[in-house]
MARGUVEX-970059 format. One record per residue: residue number from 1; residue in one letter; x, y, z of N, C-alpha, C, CB in turn. Coordinates in pm, 1 decimal, decimal comma. Glycine has a CB too. Layout:
N
    n  res    n.east   n.north      n.up   ca.east  ca.north     ca.up    c.east   c.north      c.up   cb.east  cb.north     cb.up
  NUM    a         X         Y         Z         X         Y         Z         X         Y         Z         X         Y         Z
...
//
This chain:
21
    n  res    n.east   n.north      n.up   ca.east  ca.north     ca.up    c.east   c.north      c.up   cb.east  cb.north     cb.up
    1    x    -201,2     154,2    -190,0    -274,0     104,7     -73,0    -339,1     220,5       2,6    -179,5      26,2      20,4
    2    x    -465,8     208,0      38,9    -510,7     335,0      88,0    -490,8     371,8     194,1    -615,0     353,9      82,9
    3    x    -435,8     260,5     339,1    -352,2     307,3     425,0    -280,6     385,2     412,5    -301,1     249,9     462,2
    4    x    -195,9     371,1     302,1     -59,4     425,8     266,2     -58,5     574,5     165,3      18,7     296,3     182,1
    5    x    -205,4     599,1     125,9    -210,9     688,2      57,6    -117,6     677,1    -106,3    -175,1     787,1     155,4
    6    x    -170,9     545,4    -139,5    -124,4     478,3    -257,8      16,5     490,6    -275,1    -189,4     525,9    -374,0
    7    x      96,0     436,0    -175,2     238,9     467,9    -151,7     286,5     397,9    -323,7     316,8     374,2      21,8
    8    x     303,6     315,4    -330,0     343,7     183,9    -405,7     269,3     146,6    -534,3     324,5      66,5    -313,5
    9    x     152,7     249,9    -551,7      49,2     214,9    -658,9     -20,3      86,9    -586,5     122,9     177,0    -822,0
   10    x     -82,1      65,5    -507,0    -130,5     -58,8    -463,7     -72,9    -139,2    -489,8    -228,4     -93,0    -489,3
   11    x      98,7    -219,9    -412,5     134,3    -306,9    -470,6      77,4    -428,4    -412,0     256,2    -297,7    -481,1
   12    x      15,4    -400,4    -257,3     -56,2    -506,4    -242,7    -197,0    -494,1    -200,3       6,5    -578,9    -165,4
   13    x    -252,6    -534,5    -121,8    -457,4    -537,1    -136,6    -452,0    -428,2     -24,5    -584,3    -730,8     -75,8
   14    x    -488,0    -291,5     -69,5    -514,8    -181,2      39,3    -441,6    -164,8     185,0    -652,7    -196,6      72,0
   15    x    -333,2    -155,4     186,7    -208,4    -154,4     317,2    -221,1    -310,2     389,4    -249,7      -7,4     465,6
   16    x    -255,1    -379,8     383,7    -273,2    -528,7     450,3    -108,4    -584,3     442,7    -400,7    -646,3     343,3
   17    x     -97,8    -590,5     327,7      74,6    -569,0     362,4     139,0    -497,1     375,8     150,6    -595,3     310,8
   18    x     286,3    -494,7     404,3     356,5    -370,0     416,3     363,0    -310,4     287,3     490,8    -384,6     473,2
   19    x     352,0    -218,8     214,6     365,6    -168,3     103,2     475,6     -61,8      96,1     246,9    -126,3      67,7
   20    x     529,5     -33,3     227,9     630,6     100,9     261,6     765,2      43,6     203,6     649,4     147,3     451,2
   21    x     815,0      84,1     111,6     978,7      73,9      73,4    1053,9     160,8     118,9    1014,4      81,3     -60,3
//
């Protein structure tokens, strides 16, 4: 997610969800 600086591999549509584990 690119919020996230592809935390998760984009697990969901560009940080819109939480993607942080």
């Amino acid at each position: 997610s690119a919020l996230y600086l592809h935390q998760m591999a984009d697990n969901h549509s560009f940080g819109m969800a939480p993607c942080v584990k």
